[in-house]
VOGU-3710 file (C-alpha; in Angstrom, 3 decimals, decimal comma):
1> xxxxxxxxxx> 0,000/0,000/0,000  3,306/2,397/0,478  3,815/1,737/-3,115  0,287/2,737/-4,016  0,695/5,855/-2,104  3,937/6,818/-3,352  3,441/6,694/-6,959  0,464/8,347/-6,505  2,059/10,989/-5,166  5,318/11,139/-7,617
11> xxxxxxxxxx> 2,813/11,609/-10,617  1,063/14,451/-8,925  4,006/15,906/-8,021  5,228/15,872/-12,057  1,809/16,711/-13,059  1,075/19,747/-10,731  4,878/21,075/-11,465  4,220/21,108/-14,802  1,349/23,391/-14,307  2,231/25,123/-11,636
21> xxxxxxxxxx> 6,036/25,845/-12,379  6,024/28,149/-16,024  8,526/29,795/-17,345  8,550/32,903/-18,179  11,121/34,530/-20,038  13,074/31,384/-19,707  13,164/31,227/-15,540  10,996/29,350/-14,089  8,358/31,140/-12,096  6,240/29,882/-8,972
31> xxxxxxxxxx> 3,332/32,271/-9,178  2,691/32,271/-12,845  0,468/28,860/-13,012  -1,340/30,010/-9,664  -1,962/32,985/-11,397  -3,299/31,635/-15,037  -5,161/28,913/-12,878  -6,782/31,578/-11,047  -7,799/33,758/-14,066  -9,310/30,830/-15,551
41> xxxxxxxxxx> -11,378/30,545/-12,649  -12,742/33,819/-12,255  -13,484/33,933/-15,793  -16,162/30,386/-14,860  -17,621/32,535/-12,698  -20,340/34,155/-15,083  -21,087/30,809/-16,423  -21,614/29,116/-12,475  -24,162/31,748/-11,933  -25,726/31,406/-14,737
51> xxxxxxxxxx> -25,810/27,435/-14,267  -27,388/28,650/-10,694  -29,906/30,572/-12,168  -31,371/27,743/-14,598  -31,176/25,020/-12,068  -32,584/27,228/-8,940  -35,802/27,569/-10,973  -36,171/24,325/-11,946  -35,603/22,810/-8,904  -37,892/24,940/-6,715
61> xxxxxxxxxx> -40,777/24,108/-9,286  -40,163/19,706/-9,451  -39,429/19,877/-5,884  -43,120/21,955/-5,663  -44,771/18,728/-7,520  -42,701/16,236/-5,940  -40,515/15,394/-8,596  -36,797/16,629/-7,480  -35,189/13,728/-8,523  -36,311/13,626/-11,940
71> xxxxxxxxxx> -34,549/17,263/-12,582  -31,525/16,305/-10,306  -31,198/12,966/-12,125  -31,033/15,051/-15,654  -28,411/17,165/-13,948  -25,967/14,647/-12,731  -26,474/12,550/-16,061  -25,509/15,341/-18,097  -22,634/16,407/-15,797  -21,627/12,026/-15,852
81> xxxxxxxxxx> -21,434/12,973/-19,709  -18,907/16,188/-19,510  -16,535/14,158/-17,727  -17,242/10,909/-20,244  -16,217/12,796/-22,801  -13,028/15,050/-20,931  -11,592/11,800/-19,395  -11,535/10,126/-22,890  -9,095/13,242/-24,298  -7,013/13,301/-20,950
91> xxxxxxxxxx> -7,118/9,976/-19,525  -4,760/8,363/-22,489  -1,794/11,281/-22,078  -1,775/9,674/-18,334  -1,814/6,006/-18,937  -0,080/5,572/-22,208  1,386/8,798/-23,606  3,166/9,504/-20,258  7,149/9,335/-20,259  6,986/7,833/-16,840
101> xxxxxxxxxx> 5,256/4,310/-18,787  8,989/2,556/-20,022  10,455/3,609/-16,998  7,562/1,788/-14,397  6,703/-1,251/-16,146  10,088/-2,676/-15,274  9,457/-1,747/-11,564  9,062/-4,275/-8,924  5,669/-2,524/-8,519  2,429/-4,957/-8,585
111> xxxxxxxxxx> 0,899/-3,860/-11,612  -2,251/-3,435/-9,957  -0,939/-0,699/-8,278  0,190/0,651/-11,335  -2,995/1,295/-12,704  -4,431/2,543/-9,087  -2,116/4,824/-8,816  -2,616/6,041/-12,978  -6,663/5,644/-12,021  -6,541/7,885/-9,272
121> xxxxxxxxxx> -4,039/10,569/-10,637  -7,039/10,956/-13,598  -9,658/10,999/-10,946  -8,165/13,896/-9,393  -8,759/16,074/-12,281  -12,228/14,800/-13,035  -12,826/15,534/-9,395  -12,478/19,183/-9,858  -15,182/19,380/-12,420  -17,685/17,445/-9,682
131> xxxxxxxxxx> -17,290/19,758/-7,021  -17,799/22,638/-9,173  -20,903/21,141/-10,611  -22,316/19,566/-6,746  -20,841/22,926/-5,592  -23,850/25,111/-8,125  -26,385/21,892/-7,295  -25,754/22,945/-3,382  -26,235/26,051/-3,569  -29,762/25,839/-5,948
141> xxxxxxxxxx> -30,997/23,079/-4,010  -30,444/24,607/-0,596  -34,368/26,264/-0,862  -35,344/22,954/-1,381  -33,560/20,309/0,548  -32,947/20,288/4,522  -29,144/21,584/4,690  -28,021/19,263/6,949  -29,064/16,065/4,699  -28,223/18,010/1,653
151> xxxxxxxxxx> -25,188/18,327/2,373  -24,296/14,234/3,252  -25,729/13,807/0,486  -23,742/16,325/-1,944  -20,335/15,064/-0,223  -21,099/11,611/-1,442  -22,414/12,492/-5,050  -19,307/14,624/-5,266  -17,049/11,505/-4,350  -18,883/8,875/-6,966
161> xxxxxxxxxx> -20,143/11,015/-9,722  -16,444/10,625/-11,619  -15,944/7,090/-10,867  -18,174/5,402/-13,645  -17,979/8,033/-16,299  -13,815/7,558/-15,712  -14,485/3,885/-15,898  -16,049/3,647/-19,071  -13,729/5,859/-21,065  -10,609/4,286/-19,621
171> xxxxxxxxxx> -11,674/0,506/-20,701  -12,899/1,921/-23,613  -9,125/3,339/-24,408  -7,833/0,034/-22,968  -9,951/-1,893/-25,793  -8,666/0,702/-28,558  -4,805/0,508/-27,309  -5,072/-3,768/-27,217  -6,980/-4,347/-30,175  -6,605/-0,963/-32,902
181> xxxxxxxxxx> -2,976/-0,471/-33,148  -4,372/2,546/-35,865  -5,239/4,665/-32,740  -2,129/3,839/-31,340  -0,130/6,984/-32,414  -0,495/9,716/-30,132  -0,405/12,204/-32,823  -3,245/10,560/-34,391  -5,410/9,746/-30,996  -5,231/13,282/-30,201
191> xxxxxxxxxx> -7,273/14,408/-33,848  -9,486/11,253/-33,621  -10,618/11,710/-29,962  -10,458/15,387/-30,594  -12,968/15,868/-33,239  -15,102/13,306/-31,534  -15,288/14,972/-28,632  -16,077/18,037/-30,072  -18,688/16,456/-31,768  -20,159/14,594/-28,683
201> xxxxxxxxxx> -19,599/18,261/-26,960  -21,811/19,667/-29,329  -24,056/17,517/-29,066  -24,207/17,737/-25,791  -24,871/20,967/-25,538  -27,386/20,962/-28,448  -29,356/19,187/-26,210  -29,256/20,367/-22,996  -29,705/23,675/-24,190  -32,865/22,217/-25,761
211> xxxxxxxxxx> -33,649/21,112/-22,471  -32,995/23,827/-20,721  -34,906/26,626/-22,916  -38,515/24,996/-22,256  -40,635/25,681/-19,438  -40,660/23,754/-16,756  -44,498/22,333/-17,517  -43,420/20,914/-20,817  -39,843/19,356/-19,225  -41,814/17,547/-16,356
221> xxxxxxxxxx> -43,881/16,423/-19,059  -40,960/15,109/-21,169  -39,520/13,281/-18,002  -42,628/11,550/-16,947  -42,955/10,423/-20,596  -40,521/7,743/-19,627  -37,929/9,026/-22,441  -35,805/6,319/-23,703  -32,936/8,463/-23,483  -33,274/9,112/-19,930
231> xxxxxxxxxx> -33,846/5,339/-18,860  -30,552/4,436/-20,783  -28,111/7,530/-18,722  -29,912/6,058/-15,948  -29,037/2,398/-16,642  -25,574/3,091/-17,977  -24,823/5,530/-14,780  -26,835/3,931/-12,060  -25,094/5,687/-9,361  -26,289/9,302/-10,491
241> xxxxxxxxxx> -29,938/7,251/-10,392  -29,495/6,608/-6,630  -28,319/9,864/-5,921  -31,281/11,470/-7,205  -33,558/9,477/-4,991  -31,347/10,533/-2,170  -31,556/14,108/-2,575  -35,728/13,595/-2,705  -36,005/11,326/0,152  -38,316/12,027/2,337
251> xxxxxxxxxx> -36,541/11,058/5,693  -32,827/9,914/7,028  -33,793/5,838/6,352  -34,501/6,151/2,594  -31,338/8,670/1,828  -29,138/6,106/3,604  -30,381/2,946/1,475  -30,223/5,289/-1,497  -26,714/6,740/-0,801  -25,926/2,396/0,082
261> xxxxxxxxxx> -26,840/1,623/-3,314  -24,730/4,691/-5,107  -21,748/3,377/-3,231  -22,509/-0,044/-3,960  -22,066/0,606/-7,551  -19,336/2,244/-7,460  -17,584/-0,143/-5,874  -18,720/-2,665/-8,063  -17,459/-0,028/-11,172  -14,370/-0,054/-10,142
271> xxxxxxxxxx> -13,860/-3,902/-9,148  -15,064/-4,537/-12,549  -12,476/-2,102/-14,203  -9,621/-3,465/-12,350  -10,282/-6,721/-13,897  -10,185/-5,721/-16,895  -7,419/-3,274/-16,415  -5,570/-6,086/-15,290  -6,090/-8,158/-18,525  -6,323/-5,292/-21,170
281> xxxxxxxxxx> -3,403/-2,326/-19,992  -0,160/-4,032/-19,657  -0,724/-5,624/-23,488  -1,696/-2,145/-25,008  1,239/-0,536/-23,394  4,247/-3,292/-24,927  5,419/-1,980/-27,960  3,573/1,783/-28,103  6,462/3,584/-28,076  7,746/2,360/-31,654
291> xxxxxxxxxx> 7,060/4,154/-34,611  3,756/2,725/-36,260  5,254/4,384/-39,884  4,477/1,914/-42,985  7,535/3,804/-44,602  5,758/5,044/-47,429  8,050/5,009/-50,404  8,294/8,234/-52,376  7,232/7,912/-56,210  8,084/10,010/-58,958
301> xxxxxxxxxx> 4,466/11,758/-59,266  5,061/12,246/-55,315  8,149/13,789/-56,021  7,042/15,776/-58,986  3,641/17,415/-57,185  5,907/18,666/-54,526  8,148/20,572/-57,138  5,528/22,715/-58,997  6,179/26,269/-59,075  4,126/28,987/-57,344
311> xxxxxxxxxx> 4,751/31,883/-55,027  6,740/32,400/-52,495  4,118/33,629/-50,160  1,763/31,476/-51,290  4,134/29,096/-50,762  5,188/29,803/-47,100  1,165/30,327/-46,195  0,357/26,931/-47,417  3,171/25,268/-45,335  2,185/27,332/-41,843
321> xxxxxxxxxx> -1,427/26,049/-42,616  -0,216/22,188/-42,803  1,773/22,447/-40,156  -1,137/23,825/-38,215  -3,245/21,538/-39,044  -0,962/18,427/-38,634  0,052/18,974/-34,948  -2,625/17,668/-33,058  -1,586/20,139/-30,229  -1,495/23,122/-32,438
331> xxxxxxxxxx> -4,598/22,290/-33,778  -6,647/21,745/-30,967  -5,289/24,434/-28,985  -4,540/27,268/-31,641  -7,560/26,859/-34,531  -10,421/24,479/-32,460  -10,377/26,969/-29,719  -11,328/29,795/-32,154  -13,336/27,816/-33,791  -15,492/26,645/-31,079
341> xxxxxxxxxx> -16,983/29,368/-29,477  -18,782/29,893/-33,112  -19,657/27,080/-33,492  -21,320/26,879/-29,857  -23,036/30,407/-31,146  -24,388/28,397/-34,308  -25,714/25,262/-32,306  -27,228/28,146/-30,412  -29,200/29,508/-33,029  -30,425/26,247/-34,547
351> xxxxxxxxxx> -33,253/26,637/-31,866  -34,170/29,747/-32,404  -33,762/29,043/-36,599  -35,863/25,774/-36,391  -38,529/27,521/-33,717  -40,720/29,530/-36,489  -42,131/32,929/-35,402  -44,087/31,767/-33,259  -41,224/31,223/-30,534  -40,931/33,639/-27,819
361> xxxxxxxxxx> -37,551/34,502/-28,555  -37,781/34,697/-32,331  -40,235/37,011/-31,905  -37,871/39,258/-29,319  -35,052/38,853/-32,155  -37,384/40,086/-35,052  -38,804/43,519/-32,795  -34,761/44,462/-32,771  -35,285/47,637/-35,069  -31,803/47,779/-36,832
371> xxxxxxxxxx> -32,645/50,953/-38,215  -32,937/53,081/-35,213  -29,598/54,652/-34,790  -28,966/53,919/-30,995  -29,597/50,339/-31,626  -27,610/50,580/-34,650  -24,692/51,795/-33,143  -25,036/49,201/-30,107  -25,002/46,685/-32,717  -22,027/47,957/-34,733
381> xxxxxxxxxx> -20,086/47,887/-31,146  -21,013/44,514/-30,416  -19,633/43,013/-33,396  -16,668/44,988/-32,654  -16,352/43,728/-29,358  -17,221/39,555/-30,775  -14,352/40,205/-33,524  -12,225/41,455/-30,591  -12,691/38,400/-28,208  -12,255/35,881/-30,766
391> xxxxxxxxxx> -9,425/37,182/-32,291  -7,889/36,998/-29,173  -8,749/34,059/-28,436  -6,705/32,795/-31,772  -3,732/32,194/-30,429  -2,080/30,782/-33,671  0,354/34,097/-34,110  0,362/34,382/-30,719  2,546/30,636/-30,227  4,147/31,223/-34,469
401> xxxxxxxxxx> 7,503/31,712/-33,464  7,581/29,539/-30,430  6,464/26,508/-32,052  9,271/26,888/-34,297  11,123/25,858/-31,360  14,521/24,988/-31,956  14,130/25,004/-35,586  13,401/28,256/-35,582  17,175/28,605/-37,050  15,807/27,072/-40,498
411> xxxxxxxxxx> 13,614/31,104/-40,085  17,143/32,613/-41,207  18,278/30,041/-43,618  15,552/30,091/-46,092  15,838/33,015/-49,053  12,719/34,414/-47,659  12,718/38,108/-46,480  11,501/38,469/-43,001  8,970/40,236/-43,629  7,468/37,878/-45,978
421> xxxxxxxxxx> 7,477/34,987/-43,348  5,983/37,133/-40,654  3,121/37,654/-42,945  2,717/34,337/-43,991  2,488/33,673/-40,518  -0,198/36,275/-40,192  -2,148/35,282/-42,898  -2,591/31,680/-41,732  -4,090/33,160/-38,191  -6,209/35,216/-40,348
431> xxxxxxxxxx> -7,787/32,381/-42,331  -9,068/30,445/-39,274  -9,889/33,879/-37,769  -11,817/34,473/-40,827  -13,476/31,592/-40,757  -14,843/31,599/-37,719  -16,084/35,403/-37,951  -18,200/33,893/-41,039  -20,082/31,318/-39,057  -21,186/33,929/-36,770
441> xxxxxxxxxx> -22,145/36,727/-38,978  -23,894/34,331/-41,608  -26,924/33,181/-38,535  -26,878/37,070/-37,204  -27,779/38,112/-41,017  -30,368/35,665/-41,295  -32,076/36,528/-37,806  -31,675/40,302/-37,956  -31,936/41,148/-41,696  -29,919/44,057/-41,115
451> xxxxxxxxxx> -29,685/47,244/-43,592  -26,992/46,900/-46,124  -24,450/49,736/-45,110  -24,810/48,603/-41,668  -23,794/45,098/-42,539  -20,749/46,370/-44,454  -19,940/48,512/-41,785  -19,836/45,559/-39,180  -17,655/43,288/-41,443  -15,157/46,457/-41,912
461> xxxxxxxxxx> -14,924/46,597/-38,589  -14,416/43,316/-37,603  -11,775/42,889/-40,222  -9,995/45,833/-38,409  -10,009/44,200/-35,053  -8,919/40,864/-36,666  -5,801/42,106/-38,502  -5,191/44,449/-35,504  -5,295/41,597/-33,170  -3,516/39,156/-35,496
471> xxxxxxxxxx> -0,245/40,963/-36,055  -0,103/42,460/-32,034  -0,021/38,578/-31,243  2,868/38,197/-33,854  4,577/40,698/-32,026  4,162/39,681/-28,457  5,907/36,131/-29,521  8,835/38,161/-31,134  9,052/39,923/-28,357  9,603/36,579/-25,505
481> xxxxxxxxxx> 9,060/33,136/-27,773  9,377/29,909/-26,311  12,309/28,179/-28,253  13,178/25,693/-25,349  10,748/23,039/-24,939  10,695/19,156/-25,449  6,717/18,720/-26,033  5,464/20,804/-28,421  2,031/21,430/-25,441  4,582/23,525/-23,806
491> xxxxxxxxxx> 5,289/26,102/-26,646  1,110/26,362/-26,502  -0,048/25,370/-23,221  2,906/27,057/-20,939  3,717/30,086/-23,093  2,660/33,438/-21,289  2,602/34,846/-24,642  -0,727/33,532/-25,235  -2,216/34,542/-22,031  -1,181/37,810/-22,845
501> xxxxxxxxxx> -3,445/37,914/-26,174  -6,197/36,376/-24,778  -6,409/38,520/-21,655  -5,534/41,363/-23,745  -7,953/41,109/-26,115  -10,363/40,890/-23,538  -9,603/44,146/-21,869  -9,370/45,964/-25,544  -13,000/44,095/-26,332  -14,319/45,746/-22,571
511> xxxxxxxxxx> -12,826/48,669/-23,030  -14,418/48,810/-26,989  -17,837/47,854/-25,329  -17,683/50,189/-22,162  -17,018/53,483/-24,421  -19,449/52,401/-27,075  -22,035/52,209/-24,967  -21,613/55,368/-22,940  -20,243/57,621/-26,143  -21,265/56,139/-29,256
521> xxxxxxxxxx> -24,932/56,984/-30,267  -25,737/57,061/-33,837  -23,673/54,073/-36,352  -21,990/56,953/-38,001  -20,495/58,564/-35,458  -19,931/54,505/-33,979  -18,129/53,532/-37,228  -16,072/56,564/-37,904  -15,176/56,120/-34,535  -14,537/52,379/-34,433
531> xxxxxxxxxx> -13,158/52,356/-37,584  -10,330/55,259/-37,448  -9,114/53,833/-34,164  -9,072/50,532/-35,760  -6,881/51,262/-38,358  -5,030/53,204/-36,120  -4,128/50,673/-33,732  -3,597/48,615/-36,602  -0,871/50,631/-38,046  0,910/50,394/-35,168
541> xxxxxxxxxx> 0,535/46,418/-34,416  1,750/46,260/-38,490  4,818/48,545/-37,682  5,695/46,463/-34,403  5,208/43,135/-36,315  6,962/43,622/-39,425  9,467/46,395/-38,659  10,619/45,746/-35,293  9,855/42,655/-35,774  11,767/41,974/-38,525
551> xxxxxxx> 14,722/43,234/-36,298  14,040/41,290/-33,970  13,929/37,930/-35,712  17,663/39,215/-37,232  18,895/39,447/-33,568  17,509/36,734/-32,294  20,651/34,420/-30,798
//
């Protein structure tokens, strides 16, 4: 049991140094992970009290009929789901994509204790999302619910809630590791799991957000329809099924036979996955670290397709875009994460799309009179403010010349003016920029149908803020890039550069919204506005980028 402890404790240790110890400007620094940690959750702040505010409702009104567990039940199912789908991206990077895995196998460690100690190191972070979610279901139920049995009873939800969802997506990566030796490349786990989870993510949300936007008459009516959904989250996580009846017990007996049977199956989870653990981990693991390349041999039409002629530029854009693309880390971290919060506006409107006109909140939509000029102006200054946030949030030229890492040498080498690669480099953060700018202001032209200048007007300016943005980013990494790193996560994940755009285009975006609001009353005066300090700001983000920039790629080591 000493050796169950003490790995445990070794892989926390590398785990939390990692995130706790950054560097910045090559040192390492104590406070800087504390710090990001704690921006990140502030910033969840907004969306717990909004997640308050839905469930406090609902819960006073099932709990009036008699029905609590029924709404609690939907909660926990849904929350059983998040960390379904979050285990199956981080769980593999902690059993098999781990540097720690060809040093331990040759232990004289049980290999039980192994995986116990791996288990329990992923539990910890799955643990953080339960008590944030029991933490909001505490605090809406507490009208409800007698606080001293509510809060037995949130304790133990809070300490079984992870344990099947973890159990199910960590045989299920067993099964994929023993048996698909396709899925065995970390690389290519990281874009399979990745767009499926972003998938099931969406979906996710599609639905609860379904869910969530009908009245409570029609949801109790859905629920006591006996869904088949419903029955099957219930069936597949039984312990979220006894916690509900728990929470709606009517007296200490019935919440203690309830609780019984939620810790009864969770015991029984994990028994079960240890078995299988045993049987399934240790044969995935031989072998993974060799290269799964067929060794494709190179034919003459290969050879000749890579030599056509075209443009430099065009040339250098094309091979920022596929390198992008190709590293799963870049490309979840740098172009899904811009990406996504469109795409979550999208799903969003599908609702409101599908609804007809006869929807409460299609009908608030259509009275927004576009033409009056104070709610022109407030609408000019929003999109300013959207085109602000998510090109911050694109942290592609943000991480350019620190995921060059120490090839960035091969920069100076090529007959390629600086200039030239530094707005190559640009341009690539502008496509996925752009792209995600047109899924949002495709739905908001359909649902507002606004005048014609007015739509011009928005697109000009959020092409200002984009570029603006864009090459600022490109500047901050000339200024401090992370060349040193042995994972390519760390030139994304650990590089203060990054928090620096996205923070910072956050303050520009509230600082953009703030005067609009208060100054800006008529879209002429809103766009000239707007627009002039656009480009001025992005004259000066061009002349950083390119000039100094330029001079400071020459000096750099």
């Amino acid at each position: 049991m000493r050796k169950f402890w003490s790995m445990v404790r070794i892989f926390l240790k590398v785990i939390l140094g990692q995130m706790f110890n950054m560097k910045v400007s090559g040192k390492e620094n104590k406070w800087a992970g504390p710090l990001l940690i704690g921006l990140v959750v502030l910033s969840l702040a907004p969306m717990a009290w909004l997640f308050y505010y839905m469930l406090n409702s609902m819960y006073a009104f099932f709990a009036e009929f008699g029905y609590l567990d029924l709404i609690v039940g939907v909660t926990l199912n849904l929350g059983a789901l998040i960390i379904f789908i979050l285990s199956l991206l981080t769980a593999p990077a902690i059993f098999y994509f781990s540097k720690d895995v060809e040093y331990i196998l040759p232990l004289p460690v049980k290999p039980v204790q192994i995986i116990g100690a791996k288990f329990a190191v992923a539990m910890v972070f799955e643990y953080i999302l339960a008590v944030f979610l029991v933490g909001v279901m505490f605090a809406a139920l507490l009208g409800n619910v007698g606080a001293g049995m509510l809060s037995v009873n949130m304790v133990l939800i809070a300490l079984t809630l992870p344990i099947l969802p973890m159990v199910y997506s960590t045989v299920i990566i067993m099964l994929m590791m023993r048996f698909v030796r396709f899925i065995r490349n970390p690389d290519r786990y990281s874009w399979i799991i990745g767009t499926v989870g972003l998938g099931l993510g969406l979906a996710f949300m599609f639905v609860s957000q379904s869910m969530f936007s009908i009245d409570e008459e029609a949801l109790l009516a859905m629920l006591m329809g006996e869904p088949v959904a419903m029955n099957a989250l219930n069936a597949i996580f039984m312990t979220n099924y006894f916690s509900a009846l728990a929470v709606n017990a009517a007296d200490l007996g019935a919440m203690a036979v309830n609780q019984l049977g939620n810790i009864v199956v969770a015991a029984a989870g994990l028994f079960l996955f240890f078995l299988l653990a045993k049987a399934l981990y240790f044969k995935g693991v031989i072998g993974l670290s060799e290269s799964n390349s067929g060794g494709k041999k190179m034919t003459r039409e290969d050879i000749m397709a890579g030599a056509v002629g075209q443009g430099v530029f065009r040339a250098y854009v094309m091979k920022e875009i596929r390198v992008l693309f190709r590293s799963p880390v870049a490309f979840m971290n740098c172009v899904i994460m811009v990406l996504f919060m469109p795409i979550i506006l999208v799903v969003s409107f599908i609702p409101i799309l599908t609804s007809g006109s006869g929807d409460g909140m299609m009908e608030l939509l259509a009275a927004v009179d576009l033409t009056e000029p104070r709610t022109a102006a407030i609408a000019l200054v929003g999109m300013m403010v959207l085109a602000l946030t998510m090109s911050g949030a694109a942290t592609i030229t943000a991480s350019a010349i620190s995921r060059e890492g120490r090839n960035f040498f091969v920069m100076k080498y090529l007959p390629v003016r600086y200039r030239t690669q530094l707005n190559a480099k640009a341009a690539c953060g502008l496509a996925v920029i752009g792209v995600g700018l047109l899924l949002v202001f495709i739905p908001l032209i359909i649902i507002f149908r606004p005048p014609v200048l007015l739509a011009v007007g928005a697109v000009l300016l959020a092409v200002v803020a984009a570029v603006f943005l864009n090459y600022l980013g490109l500047f901050f990494d000339l200024l401090k890039p992370k060349l040193e790193w042995d994972n390519e996560a760390e030139a994304v994940k650990q590089n203060m550069n990054i928090m620096l755009m996205i923070f910072g285009g956050m303050a520009v975006a509230a600082g953009v919204g703030v005067a609009g609001w208060f100054w800006l009353h008529t879209p002429l005066t809103a766009f000239i506005a707007l627009f002039g300090g656009g480009l001025l700001l992005t004259a000066l983000a061009l002349y950083l980028a390119l000039v100094r920039g330029s001079a400071m790629l020459r000096n750099l080591y």
